[in-house]
N, C-alpha and C positions, 0 to 999 in steps of 0.2 A: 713634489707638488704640494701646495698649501691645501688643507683640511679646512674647509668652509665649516661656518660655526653652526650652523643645523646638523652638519656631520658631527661635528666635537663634541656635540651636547648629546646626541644619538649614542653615539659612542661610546663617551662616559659618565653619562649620567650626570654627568654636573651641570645644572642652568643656573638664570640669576637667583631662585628661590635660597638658592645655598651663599648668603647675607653672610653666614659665620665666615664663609672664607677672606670676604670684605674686608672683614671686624680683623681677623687675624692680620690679614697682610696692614690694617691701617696700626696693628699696635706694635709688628715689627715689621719692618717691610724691608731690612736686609739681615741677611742669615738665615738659621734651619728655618720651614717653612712645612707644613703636612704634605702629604703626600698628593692630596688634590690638590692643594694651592699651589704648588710647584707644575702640577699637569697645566693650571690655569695659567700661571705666569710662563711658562712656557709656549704656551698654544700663545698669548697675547706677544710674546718675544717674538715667534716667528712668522709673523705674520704679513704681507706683502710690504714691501717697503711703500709704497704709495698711499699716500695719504695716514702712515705712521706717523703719531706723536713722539717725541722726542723731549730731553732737555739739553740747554746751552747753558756751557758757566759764563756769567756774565762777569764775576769775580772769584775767583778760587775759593773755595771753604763757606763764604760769604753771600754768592747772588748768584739764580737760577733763572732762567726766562726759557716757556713755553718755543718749539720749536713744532714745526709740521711739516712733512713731506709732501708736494702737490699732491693732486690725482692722477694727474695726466701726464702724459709725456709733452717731451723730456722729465722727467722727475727730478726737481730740484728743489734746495730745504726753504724754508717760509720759517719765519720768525717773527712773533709777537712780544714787542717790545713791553706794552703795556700790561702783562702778565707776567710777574716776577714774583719770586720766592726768595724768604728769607733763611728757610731751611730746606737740607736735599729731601727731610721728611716728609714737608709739606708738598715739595715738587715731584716727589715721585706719588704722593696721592693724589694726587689732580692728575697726573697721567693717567695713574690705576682707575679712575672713576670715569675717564673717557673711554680707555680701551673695555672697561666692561662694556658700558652701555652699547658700544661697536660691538660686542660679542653678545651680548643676551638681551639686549632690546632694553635693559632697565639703567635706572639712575639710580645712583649711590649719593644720599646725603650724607651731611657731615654729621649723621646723627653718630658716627664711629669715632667715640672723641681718642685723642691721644693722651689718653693719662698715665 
């Protein structure tokens, strides 16, 4: 059974105030990861498939475009052509700053640069 995010955050103490984990997953966002930021990717992993963000290779190695699960049944995938990325880095952070806001009620700016 899915863990609703007033339980997650009950739970483990993690809410949106904790911004460093933000920061952390925007300067790497694959491989080792702390041990909350893994609780958090985690919890955002498993989360109902329905109305799940997603990405689509549009081009192998090259192009990414925004993908979303409906809400409602039947559940099937939705794709926004008009949202592309030109790195996986940039397309898994525009995911990461929707699934937060779905979990902690806040928005993540791109004040988290990738330097």
């Amino acid at each position: 059974m899915y863990m609703r995010s007033e339980n997650f955050i009950r739970r483990t103490g993690i809410d949106g105030s904790r911004r460093e984990l933000a920061g952390e997953f925007r300067r790497n966002p694959f491989g080792q990861h702390s041990p909350d930021l893994r609780c958090v990717l985690n919890f955002m992993r498993a989360g109902p498939t329905a109305g799940k963000h997603f990405l689509v290779t549009v081009r192998p190695q090259q192009e990414w475009m925004l993908g979303q699960m409906s809400e409602s049944e039947p559940v099937v995938p939705l794709t926004f052509p008009e949202i592309r990325f030109r790195t996986l880095e940039e397309a898994e952070w525009y995911v990461f700053k929707i699934r937060w806001q779905r979990i902690f009620g806040t928005m993540l700016s791109d004040e988290f640069r990738n330097d």
